[in-house]
C-alpha positions as CSV (number, residue, x, y, z in Angstrom):
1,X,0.0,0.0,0.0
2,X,2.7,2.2,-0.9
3,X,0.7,4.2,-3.6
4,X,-2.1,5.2,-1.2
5,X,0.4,7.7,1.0
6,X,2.1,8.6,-2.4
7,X,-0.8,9.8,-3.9
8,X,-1.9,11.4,-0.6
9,X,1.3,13.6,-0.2
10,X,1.4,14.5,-4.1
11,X,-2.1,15.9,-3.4
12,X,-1.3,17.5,-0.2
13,X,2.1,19.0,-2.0
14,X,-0.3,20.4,-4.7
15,X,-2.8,21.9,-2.4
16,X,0.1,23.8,-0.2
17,X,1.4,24.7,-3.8
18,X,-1.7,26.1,-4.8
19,X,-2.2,28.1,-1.2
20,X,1.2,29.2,-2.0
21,X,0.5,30.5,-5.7
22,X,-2.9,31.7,-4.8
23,X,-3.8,30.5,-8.1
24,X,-4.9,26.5,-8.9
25,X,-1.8,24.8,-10.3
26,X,-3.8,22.6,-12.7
27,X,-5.9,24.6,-15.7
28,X,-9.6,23.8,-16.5
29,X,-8.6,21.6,-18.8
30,X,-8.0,19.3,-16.1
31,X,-11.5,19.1,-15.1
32,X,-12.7,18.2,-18.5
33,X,-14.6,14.7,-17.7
34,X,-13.4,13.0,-20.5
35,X,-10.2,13.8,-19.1
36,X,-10.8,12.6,-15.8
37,X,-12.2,9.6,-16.6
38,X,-9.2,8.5,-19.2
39,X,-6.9,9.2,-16.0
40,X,-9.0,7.7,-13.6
41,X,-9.6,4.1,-15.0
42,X,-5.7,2.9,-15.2
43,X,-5.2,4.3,-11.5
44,X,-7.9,2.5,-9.8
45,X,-6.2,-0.7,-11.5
46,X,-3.0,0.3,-10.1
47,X,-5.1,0.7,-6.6
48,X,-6.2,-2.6,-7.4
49,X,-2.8,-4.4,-8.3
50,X,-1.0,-2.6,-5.0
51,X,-3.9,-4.2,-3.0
52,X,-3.4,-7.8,-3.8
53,X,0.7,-7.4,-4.6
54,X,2.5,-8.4,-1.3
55,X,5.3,-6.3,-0.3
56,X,8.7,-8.2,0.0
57,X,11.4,-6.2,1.0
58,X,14.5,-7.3,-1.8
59,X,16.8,-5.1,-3.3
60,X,14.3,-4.3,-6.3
61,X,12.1,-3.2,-3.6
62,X,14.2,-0.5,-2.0
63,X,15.5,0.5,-5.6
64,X,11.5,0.7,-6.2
65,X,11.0,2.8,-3.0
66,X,14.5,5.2,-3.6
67,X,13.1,6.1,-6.9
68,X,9.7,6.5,-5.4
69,X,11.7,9.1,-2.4
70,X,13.5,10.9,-5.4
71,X,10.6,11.2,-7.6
72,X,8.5,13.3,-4.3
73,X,11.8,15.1,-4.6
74,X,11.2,16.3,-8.5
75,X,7.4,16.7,-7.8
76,X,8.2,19.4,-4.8
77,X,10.7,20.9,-6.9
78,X,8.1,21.5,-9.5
79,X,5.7,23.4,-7.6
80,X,8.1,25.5,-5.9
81,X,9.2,26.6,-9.5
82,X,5.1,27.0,-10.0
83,X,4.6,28.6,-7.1
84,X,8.0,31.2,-7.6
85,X,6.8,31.9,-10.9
86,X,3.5,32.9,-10.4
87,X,2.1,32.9,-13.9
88,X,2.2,32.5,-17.3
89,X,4.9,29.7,-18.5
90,X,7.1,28.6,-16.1
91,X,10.9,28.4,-16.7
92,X,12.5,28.5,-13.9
93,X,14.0,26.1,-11.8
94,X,13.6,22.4,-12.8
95,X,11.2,23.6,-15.8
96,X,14.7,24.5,-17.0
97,X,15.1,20.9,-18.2
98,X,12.0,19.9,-18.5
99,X,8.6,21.3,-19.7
100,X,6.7,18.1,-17.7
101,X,8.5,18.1,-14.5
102,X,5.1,16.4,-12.3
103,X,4.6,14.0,-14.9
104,X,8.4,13.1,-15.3
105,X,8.1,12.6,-11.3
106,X,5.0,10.5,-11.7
107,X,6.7,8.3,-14.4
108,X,9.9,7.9,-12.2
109,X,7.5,6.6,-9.7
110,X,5.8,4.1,-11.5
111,X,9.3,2.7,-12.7
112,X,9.9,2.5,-9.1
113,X,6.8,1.0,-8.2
114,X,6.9,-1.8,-10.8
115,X,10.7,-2.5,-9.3
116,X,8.6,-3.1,-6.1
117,X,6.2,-5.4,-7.8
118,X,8.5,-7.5,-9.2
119,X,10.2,-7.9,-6.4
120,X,7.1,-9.5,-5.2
121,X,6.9,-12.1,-8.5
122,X,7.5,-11.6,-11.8
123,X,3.6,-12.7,-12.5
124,X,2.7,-8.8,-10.3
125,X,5.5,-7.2,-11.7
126,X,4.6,-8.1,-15.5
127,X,1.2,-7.0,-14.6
128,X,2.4,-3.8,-12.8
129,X,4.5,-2.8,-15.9
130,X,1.5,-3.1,-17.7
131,X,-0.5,-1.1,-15.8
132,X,2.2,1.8,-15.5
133,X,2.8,1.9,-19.5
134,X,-1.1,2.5,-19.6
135,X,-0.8,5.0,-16.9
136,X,2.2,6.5,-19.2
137,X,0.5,6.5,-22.0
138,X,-2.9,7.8,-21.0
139,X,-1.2,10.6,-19.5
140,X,1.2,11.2,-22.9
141,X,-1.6,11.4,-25.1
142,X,-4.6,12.9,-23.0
143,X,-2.4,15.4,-20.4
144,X,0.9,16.0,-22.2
145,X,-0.3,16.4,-25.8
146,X,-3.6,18.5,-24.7
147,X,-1.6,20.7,-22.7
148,X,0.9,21.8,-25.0
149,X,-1.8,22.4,-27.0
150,X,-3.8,24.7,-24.5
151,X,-0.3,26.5,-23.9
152,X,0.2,26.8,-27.6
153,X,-2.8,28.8,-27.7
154,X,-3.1,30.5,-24.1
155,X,1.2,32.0,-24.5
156,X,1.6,31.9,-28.0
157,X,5.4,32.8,-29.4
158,X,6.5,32.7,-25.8
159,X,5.8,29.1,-25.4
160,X,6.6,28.4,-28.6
161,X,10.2,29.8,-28.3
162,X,10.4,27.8,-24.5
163,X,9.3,24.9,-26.0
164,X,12.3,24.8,-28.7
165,X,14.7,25.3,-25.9
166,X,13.1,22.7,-22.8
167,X,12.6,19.1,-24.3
168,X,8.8,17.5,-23.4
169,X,10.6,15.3,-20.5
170,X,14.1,15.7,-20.3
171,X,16.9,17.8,-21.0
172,X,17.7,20.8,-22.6
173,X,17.4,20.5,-26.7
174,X,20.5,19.4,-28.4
175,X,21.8,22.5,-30.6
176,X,20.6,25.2,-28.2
């Protein structure tokens, strides 16, 4: 039951970030329910496959959980640059090397997460893995894609000229 308190202290991180900001970290968008539901279904199976996967403390289990530490680590990161910058894009901070530092942090989780599965049996962590990559996915094409198109749109040239510098996930852009 390790995603249960993960997902509680991303949420709680969000909501101080938000406080913080005094503006909601997440757009509209968001709350589209077509959205919502997408996201929702691949994480109650997750909720479902952390339920019945025993925990059995190995090495790929603390490799699991250190990625799982380090990836809370990115996620606070991120909303402090939210929260410094106030509005518009952000480009400060970690958003220096990536444009999707939250959903880098989530991804870095789930790797970790399927390391603790697998742990458990190969049977779990095959399942798991599948699980995350839908997760992944879901979030690539529904979050990731729709947002850059919202920012496209809201910020114009200035996102534009961000996003040729900051890769999606990763990095700064080769050549810049």
């Amino acid at each position: 039951m390790i995603l249960i308190p993960y997902m509680i202290l991303v949420w709680i991180i969000m909501a101080v970030g938000d406080r913080l900001r005094g503006v909601k970290i997440e757009d509209e968008d968001h709350l589209q329910p077509s959205r919502m539901i997408s996201a929702l279904i691949p994480y109650l199976a997750l909720i479902v496959v952390s339920v019945i996967t025993p925990i059995d403390r190995g090495i790929l289990f603390w490799l699991g959980l250190s990625l799982a530490a380090i990836s809370l680590v990115i996620y606070i990161l991120a909303i402090s640059a939210f929260v410094a910058a106030k509005r518009g894009v952000t480009k400060i901070g970690i958003y220096r090397v990536s444009r999707n530092p939250m959903y880098m942090a989530l991804f870095l989780f789930l790797i970790g997460f399927v390391l603790m599965a697998w742990q458990a049996g190969s049977v779990t962590g095959l399942i798991t893995a599948g699980v995350a990559l839908w997760i992944a996915g879901t979030i690539h094409w529904s979050s990731v894609l729709t947002e850059e198109r919202f920012f496209k749109s809201k910020y114009g040239d200035e996102y534009l000229s961000y996003k040729k510098r900051v890769a999606r996930y990763i990095g700064k852009k080769p050549g810049i």
